[in-house]
C-alpha positions as a Markdown table, in Angstrom:
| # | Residue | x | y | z |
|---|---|---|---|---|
| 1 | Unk | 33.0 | -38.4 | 21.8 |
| 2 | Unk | 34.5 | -35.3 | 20.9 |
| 3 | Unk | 37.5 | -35.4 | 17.9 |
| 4 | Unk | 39.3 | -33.2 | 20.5 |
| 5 | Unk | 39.0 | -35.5 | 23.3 |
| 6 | Unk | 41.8 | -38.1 | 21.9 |
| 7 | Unk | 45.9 | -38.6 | 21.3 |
| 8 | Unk | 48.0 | -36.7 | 19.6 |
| 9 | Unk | 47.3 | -36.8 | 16.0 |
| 10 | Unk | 50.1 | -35.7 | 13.1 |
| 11 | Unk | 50.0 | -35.0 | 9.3 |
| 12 | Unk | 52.4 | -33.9 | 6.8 |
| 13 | Unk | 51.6 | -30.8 | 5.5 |
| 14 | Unk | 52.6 | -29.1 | 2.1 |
| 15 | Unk | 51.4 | -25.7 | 1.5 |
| 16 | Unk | 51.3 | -22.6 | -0.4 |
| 17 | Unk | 50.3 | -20.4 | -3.3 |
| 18 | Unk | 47.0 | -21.3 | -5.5 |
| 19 | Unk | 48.5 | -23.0 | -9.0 |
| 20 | Unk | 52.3 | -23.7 | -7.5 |
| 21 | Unk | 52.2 | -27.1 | -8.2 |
| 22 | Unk | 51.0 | -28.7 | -4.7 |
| 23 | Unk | 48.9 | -31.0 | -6.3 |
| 24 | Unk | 51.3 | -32.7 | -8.9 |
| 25 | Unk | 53.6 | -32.9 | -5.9 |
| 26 | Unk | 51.5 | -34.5 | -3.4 |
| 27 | Unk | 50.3 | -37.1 | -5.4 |
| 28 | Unk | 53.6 | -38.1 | -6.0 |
| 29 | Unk | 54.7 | -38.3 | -2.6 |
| 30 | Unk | 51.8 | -40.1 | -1.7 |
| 31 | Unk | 52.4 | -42.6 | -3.8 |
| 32 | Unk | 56.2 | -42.9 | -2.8 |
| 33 | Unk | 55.0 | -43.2 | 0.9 |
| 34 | Unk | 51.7 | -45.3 | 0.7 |
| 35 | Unk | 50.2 | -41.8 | 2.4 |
| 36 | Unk | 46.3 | -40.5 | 2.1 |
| 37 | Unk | 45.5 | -36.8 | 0.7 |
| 38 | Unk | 43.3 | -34.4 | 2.3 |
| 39 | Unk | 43.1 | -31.4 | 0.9 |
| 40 | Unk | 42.7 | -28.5 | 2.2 |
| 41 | Unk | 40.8 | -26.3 | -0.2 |
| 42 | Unk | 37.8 | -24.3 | 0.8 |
| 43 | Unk | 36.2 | -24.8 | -2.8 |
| 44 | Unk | 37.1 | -28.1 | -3.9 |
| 45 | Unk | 34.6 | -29.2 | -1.2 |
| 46 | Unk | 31.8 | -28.8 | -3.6 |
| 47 | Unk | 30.4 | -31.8 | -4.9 |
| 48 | Unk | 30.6 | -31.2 | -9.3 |
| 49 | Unk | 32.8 | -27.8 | -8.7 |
| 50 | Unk | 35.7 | -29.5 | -10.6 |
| 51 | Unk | 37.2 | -27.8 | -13.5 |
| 52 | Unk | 37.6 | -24.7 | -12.0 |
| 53 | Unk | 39.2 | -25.8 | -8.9 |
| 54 | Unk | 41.7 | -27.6 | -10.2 |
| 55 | Unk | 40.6 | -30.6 | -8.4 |
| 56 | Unk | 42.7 | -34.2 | -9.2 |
| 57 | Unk | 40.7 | -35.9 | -11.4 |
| 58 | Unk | 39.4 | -39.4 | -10.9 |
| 59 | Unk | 41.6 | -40.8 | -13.6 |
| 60 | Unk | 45.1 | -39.4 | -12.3 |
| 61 | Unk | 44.7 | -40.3 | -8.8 |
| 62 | Unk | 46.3 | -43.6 | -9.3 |
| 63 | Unk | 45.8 | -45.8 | -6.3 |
| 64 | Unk | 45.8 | -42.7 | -4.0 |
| 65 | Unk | 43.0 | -42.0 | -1.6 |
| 66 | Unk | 42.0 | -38.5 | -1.8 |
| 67 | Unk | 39.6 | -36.9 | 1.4 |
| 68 | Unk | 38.6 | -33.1 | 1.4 |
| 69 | Unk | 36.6 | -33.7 | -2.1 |
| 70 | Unk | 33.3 | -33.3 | -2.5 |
| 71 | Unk | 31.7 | -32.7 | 0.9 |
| 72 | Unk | 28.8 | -30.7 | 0.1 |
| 73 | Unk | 26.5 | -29.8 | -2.6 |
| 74 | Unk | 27.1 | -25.7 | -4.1 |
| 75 | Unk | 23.6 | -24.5 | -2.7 |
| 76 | Unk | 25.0 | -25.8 | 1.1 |
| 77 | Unk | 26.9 | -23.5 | 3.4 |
| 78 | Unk | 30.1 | -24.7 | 4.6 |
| 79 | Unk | 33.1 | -23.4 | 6.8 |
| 80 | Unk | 36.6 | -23.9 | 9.1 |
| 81 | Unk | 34.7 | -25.3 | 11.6 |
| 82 | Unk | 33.0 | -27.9 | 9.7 |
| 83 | Unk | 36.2 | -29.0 | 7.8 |
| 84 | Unk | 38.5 | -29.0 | 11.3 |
| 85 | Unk | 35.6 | -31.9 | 12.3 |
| 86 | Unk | 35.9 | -33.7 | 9.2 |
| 87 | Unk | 39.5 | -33.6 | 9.0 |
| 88 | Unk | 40.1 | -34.7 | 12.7 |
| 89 | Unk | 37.7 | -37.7 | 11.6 |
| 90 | Unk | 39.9 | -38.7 | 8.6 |
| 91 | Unk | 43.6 | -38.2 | 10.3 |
| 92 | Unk | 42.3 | -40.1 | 13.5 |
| 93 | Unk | 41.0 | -43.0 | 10.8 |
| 94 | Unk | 44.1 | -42.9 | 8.8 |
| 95 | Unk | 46.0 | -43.0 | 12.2 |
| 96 | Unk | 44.4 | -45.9 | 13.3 |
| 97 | Unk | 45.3 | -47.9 | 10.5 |
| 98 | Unk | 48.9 | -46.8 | 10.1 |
| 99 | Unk | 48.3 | -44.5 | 7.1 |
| 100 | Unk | 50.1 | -41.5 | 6.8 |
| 101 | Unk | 48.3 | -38.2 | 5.9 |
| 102 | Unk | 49.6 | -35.4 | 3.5 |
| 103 | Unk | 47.5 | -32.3 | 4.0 |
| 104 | Unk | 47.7 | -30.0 | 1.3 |
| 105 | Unk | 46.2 | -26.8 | 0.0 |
| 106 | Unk | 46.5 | -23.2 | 0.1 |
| 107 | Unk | 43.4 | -22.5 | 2.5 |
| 108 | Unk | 44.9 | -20.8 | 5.0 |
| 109 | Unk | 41.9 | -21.0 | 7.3 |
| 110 | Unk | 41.3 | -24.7 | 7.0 |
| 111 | Unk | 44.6 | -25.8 | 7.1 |
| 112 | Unk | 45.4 | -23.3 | 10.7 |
| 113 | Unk | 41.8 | -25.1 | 11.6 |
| 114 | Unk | 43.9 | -28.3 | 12.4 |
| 115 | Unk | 47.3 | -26.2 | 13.7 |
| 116 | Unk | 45.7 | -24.1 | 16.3 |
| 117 | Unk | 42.0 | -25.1 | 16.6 |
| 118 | Unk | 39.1 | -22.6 | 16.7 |
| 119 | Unk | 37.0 | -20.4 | 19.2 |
| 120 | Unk | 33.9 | -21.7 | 19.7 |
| 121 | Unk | 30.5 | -21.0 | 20.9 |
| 122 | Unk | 30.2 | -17.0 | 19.7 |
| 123 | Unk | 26.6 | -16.6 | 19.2 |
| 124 | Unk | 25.6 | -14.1 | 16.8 |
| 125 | Unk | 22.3 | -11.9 | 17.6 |
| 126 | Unk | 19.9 | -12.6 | 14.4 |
| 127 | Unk | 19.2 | -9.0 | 14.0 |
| 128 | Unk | 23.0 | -8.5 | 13.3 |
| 129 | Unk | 23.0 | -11.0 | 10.7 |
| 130 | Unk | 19.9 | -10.3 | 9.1 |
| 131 | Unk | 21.2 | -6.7 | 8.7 |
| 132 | Unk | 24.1 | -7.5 | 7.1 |
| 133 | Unk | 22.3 | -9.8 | 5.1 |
| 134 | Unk | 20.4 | -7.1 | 3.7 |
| 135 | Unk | 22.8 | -5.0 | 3.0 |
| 136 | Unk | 24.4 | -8.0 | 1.1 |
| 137 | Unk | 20.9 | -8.0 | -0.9 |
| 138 | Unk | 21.2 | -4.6 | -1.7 |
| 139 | Unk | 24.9 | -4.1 | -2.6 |
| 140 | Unk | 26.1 | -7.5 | -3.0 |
| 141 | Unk | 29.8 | -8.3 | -2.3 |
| 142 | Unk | 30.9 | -5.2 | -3.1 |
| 143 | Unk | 28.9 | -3.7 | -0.2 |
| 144 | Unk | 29.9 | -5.8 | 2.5 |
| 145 | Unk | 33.7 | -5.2 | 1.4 |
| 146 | Unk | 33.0 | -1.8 | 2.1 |
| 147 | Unk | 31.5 | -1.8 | 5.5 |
| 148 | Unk | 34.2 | -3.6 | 6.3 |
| 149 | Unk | 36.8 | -1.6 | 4.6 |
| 150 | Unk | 35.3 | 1.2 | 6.8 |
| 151 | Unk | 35.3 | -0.3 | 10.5 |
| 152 | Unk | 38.4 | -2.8 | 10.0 |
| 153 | Unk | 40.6 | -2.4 | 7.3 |
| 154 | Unk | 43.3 | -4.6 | 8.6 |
| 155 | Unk | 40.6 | -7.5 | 9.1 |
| 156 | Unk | 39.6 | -7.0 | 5.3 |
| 157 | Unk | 43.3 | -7.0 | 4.2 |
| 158 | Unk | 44.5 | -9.9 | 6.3 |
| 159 | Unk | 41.2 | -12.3 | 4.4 |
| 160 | Unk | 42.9 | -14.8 | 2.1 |
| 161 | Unk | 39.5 | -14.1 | 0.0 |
| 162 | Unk | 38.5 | -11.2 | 0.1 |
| 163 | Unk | 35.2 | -11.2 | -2.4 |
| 164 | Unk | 33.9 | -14.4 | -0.6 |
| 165 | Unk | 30.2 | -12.4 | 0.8 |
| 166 | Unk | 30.1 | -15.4 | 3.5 |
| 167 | Unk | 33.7 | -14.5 | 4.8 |
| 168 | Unk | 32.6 | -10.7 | 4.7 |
| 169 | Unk | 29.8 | -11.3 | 6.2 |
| 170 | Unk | 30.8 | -13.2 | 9.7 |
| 171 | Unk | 33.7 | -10.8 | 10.2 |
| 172 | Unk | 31.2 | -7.8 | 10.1 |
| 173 | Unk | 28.9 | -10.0 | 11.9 |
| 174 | Unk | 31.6 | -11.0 | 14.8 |
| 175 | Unk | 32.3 | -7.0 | 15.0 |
| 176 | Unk | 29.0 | -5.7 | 15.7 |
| 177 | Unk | 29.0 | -8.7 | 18.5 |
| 178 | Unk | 29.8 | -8.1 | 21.6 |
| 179 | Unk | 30.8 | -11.5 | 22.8 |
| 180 | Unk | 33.0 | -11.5 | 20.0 |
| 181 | Unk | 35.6 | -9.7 | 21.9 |
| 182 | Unk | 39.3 | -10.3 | 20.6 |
| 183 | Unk | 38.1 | -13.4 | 18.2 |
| 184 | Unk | 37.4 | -11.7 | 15.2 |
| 185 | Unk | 40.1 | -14.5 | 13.8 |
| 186 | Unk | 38.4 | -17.4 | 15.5 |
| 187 | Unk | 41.8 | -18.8 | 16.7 |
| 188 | Unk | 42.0 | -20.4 | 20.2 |
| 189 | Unk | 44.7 | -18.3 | 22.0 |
| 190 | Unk | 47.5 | -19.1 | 23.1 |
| 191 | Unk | 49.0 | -21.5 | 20.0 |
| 192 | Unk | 52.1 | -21.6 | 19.0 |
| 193 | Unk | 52.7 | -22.3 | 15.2 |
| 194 | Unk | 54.0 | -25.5 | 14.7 |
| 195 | Unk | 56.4 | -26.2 | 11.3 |
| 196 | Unk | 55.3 | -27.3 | 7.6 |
| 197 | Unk | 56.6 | -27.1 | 4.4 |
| 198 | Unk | 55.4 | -25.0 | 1.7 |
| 199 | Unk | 56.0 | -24.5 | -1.8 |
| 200 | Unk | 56.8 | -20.9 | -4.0 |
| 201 | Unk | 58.0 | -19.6 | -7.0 |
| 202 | Unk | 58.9 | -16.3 | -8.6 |
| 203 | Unk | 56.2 | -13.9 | -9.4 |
| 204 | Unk | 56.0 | -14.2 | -13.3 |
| 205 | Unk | 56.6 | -17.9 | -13.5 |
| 206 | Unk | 53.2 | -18.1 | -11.2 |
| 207 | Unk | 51.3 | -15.5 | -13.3 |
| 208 | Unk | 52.3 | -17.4 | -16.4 |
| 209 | Unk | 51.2 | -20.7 | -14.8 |
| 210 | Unk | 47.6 | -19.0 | -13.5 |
| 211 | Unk | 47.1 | -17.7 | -16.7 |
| 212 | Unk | 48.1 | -21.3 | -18.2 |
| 213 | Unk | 45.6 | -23.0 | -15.9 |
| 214 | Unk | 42.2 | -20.6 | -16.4 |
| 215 | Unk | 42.4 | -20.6 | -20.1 |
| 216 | Unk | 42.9 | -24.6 | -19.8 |
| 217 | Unk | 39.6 | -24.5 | -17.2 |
| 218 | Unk | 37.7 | -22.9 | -19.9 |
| 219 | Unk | 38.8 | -24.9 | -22.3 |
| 220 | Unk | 37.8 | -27.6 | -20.3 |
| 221 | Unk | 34.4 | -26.9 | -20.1 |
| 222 | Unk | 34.1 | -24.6 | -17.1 |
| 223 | Unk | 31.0 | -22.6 | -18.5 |
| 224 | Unk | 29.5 | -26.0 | -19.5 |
| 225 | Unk | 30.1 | -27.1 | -16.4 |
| 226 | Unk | 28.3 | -23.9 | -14.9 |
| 227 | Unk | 25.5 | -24.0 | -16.9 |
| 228 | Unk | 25.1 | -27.6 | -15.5 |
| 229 | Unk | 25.3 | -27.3 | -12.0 |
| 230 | Unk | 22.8 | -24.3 | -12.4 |
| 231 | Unk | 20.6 | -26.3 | -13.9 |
| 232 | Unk | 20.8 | -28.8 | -10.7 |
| 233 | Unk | 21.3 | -25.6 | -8.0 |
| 234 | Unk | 19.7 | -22.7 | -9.1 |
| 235 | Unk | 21.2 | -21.2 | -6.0 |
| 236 | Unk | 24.6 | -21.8 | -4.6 |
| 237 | Unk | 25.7 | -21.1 | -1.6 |
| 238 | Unk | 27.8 | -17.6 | -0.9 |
| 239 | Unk | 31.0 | -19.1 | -0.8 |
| 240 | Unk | 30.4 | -21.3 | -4.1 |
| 241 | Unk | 28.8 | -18.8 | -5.7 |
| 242 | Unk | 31.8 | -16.2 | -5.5 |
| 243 | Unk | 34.3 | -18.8 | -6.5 |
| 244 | Unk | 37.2 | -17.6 | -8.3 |
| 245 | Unk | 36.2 | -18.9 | -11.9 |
| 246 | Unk | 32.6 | -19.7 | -11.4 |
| 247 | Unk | 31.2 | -16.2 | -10.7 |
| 248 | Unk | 33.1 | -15.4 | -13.8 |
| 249 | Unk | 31.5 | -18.1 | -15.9 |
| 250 | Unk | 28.0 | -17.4 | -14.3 |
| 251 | Unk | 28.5 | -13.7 | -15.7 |
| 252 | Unk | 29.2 | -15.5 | -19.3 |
| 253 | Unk | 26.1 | -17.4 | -18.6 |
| 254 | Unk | 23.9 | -14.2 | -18.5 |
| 255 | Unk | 25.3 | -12.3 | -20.9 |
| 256 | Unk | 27.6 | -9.9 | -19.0 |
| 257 | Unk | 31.1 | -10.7 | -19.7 |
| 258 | Unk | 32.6 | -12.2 | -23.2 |
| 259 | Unk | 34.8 | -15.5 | -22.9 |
| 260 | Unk | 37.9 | -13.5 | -23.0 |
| 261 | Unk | 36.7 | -11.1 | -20.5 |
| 262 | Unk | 35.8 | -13.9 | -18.1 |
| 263 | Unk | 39.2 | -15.5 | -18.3 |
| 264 | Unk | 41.0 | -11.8 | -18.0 |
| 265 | Unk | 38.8 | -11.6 | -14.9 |
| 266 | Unk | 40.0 | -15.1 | -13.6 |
| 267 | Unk | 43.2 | -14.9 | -14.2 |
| 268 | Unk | 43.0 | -11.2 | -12.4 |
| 269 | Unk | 41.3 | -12.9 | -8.6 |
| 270 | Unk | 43.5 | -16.1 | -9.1 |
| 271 | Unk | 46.9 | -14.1 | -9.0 |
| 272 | Unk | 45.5 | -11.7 | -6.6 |
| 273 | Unk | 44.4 | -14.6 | -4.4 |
| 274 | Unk | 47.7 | -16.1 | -4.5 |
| 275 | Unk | 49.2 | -13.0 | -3.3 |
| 276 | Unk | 46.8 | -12.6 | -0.1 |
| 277 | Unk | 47.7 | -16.8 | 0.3 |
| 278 | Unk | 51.8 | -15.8 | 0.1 |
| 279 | Unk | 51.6 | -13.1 | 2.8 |
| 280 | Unk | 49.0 | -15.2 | 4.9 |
| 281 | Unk | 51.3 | -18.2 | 5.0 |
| 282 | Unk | 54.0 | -15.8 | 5.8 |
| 283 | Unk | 52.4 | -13.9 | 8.3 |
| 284 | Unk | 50.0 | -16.5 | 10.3 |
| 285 | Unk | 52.0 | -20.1 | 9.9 |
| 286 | Unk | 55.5 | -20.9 | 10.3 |
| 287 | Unk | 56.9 | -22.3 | 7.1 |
| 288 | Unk | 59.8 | -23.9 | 5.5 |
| 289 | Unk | 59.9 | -22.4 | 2.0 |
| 290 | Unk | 61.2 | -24.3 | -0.6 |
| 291 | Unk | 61.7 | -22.4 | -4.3 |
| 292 | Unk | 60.5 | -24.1 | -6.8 |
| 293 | Unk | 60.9 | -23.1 | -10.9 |
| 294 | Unk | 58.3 | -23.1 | -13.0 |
| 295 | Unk | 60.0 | -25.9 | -15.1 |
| 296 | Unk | 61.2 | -28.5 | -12.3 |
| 297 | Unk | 60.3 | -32.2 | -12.7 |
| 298 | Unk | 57.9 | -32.8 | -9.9 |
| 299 | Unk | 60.0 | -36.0 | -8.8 |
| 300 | Unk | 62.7 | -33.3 | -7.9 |
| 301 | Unk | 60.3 | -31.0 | -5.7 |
| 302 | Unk | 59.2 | -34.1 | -4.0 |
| 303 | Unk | 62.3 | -35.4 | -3.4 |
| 304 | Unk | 63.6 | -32.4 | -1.5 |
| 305 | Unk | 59.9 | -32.1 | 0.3 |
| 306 | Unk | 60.4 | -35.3 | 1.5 |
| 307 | Unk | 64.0 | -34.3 | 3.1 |
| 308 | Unk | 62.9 | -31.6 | 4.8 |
| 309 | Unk | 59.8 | -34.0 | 6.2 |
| 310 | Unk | 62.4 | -36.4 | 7.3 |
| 311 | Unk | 64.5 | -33.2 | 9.0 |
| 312 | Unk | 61.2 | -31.9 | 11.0 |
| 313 | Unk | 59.1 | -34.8 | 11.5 |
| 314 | Unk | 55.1 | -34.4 | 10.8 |
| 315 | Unk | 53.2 | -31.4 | 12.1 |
| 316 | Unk | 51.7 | -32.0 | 15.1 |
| 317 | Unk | 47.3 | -31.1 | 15.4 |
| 318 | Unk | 45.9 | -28.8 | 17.6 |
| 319 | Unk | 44.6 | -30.8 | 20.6 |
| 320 | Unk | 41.6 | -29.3 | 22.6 |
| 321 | Unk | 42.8 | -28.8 | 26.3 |
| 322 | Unk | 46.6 | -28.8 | 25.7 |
């Protein structure tokens, strides 16, 4: 049957900017509340993409159960769709056992995935996407941003990740598609944004934690952690490919950007992606904003998440037919 086809299911959802503190935060509500995590982070589905994206590490998880990790291999294609099943799978098993869920992330597409559901059954015409695939040969990223630049601007600014080639790809794809119609966002009409809470802080406290957090990645290991998973997929998918951090150390890899230059260029998408997640959240969810210094003891963040929980009650899933 159908994940659709069922009760009402409800999380508790903490979201916001890449490198805010979510993580730290989450864990320790978990534990206070005996809850699950899912995250919801387009890139920390990759099974052995760890360092550089910032997923928990076995050893600090405590007895916390983490889903959302390690889904696919890099060379496998993977999307909203995909993680809206999966998700709707874990919630409904966490459900059934009387387990809370904490859903947390800054993916704006996965996490509006479960809040408003997504328009299916758009069939692309192969010739479409084989063109854009070739122009995607011959230009790369950079060529597909353009295209799009020129026939929708507003679609290429409103993308929470804007140098992913697969993302670039399907909007062009959905444009030059009749059926398409109005769903160039892919969100069933008619939704109404339900409540969360999310977390931000000022502008150069973020930086300076971005630019903490990709010169710890490399420090970390991140290019010896590229040069392995090479090794094992000598061709990732579009999406894992362009991740923020990995195409950098890839380009270290083969000679075309210095150590330093790689982390200038990290640091660079990272602050630029947490921007386009700040006005995204702003713009396409309805959130309870809670300012957060750079400095604050996680226990204290969590404590006032948890009030505002208490205040709203859990965010309610999109449910097919309602």
């Amino acid at each position: 049957m159908s994940p659709d086809l069922q009760e009402p299911l409800f999380a508790w959802f903490l979201v916001g900017p890449t490198a805010v503190g979510k993580s730290a935060v989450a864990q320790w509500l978990a534990e206070q509340m005996g809850a699950a995590i899912l995250s919801a982070d387009s890139m920390q589905v990759y099974r052995g993409m760890d360092r550089g994206t910032a997923k928990p590490a076995p050893d600090t998880r405590g007895s916390v159960v983490y889903y959302g990790l390690d889904l696919v291999a890099p060379d496998q294609p993977y999307n909203a769709g995909a993680f809206r099943d999966e998700a709707l799978r874990v919630i409904r098993y966490l459900s059934e056992n009387r387990k809370p869920c904490i859903v947390t992330g800054g993916s704006g597409l996965y996490v509006k995935s479960l809040t408003h559901g997504l328009a299916r059954g758009v069939v692309i015409d192969p010739a479409i996407r084989a063109h854009w695939q070739s122009i995607f040969d011959a230009s790369g990223t950079e060529g597909l941003r353009e295209a799009l630049r020129e026939r929708a601007p507003q679609i290429l600014d409103s993308m929470p990740d804007p140098g992913n080639p697969r993302r670039l790809m399907g909007a062009l794809e959905r444009l030059d598609c009749p059926e398409a119609g109005s769903r160039e966002t892919g969100w069933t009409p008619g939704t109404v944004s339900p409540l969360m809470v999310g977390l931000d802080m000022p502008s150069d406290q973020l930086k300076e934690r971005i630019r903490r957090r990709a010169e710890q990645m490399y420090r970390d290991g991140l290019i010896d952690e590229c040069a392995h998973l090479i090794r094992e997929y000598p061709a990732f998918s579009g999406t894992a490919g362009g991740a923020i951090g990995y195409a950098e150390a890839m380009a270290c890899l083969r000679g075309e950007l210095s150590q330093a230059e790689a982390i200038e260029q990290t640091v660079r998408r990272t602050w630029q992606l947490a921007r386009r997640q700040r006005t995204w959240f702003r713009h396409q969810a309805r959130v309870d904003w809670i300012a957060v210094g750079g400095d604050a003891p996680v226990e204290t963040i969590g404590r006032e998440v948890m009030a505002r929980w208490r205040q709203q009650g859990p965010t309610p899933l999109w449910k097919e037919g309602a």
